[in-house]
C-alpha positions in Angstrom: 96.3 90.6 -3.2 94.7 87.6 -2.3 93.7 84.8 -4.6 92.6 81.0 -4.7 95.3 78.5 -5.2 94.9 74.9 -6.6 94.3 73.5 -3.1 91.2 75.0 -1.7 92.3 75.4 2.3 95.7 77.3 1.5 95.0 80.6 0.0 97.2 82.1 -2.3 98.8 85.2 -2.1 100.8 87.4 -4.1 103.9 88.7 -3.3 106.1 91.4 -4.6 109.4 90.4 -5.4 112.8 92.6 -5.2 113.7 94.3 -7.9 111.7 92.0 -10.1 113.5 88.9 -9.3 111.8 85.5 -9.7 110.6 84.2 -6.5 110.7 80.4 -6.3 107.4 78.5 -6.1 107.8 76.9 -2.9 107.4 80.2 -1.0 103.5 80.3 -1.9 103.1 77.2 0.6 103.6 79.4 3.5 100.3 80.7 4.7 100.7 82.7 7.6 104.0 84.5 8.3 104.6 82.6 11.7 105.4 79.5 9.9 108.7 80.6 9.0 109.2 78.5 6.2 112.6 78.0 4.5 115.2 76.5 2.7 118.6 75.6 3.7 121.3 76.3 1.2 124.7 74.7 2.7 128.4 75.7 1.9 131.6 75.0 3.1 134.3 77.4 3.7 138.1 76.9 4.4 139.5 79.1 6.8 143.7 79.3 5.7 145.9 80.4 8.6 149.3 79.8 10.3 148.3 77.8 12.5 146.7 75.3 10.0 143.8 75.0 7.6 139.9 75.5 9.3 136.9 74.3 7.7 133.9 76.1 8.4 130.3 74.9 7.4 127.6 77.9 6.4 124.2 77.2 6.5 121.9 79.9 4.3 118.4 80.3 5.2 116.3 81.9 2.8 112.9 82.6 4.2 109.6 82.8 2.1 108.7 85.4 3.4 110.9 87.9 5.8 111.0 87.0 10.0 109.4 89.0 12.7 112.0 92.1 13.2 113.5 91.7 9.9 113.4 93.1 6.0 115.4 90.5 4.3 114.9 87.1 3.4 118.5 85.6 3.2 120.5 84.4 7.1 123.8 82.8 6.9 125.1 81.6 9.9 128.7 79.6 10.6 129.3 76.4 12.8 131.8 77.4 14.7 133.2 80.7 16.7 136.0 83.1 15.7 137.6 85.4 17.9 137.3 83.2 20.8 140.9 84.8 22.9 139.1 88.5 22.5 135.5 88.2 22.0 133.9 85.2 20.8 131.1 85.0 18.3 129.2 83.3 15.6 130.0 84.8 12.2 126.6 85.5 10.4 124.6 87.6 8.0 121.9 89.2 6.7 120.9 90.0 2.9 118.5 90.8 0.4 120.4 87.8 -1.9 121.6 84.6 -1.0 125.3 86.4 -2.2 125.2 89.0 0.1 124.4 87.0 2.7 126.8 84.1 2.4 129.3 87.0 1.5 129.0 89.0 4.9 129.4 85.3 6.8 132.4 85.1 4.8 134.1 88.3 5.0 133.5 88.1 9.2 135.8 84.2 8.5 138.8 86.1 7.3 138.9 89.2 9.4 138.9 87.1 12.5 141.1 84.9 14.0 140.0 81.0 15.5 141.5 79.1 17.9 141.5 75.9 17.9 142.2 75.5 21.5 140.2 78.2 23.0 137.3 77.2 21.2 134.3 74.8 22.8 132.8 74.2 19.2 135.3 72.8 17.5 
């Protein structure tokens, strides 16, 4: 459903939310899905191991509106690699909340290992 918002040249259109959950205001400003807009939510995260203490910064990107390829509006994505001896990746996830998102991110922080010498973000 379309309608006219308070600036003529941006139309206004409804969206459903999820499970009836308010929807901030700034996600009406996006008018065409390709513009991608978000907001960054950041967190940090201290990864306790042996070998010493790891802090880890999450950033948390909640679209207005889901990407291209996707259902869900909620990205969380570490700065640095785990795993790096075995099979090095970026921990991350996807959600349908900013919780479940962050969460999955989290939950990938503790189950794998980093290295602080075999790693090239650190």
């Amino acid at each position: 459903m379309t309608g006219y918002s308070r600036c003529p040249s941006i139309p206004f259109v409804y969206r459903a939310t999820h499970r009836g959950e308010q929807m901030s205001e700034w996600v009406y400003i996006q008018a065409e899905p390709g513009e991608q807009l978000m907001q960054l939510h950041s967190f940090s995260f201290i990864k306790q191991q042996p070998t010493g203490d790891v802090q880890f910064s999450i950033t948390v990107k909640e679209f207005a509106v889901p990407p291209p390829g996707q259902r869900v509006r909620f990205f969380a994505e570490a700065d640095k690699q785990v795993n790096q001896k075995c099979g090095a990746f970026v921990p991350c996830g996807w959600g349908t909340t900013l919780f479940s998102a962050l969460g999955d991110c989290v939950r990938l922080i503790r189950q794998f290992p980093y290295d602080r010498e075999g790693s090239s973000a650190a």
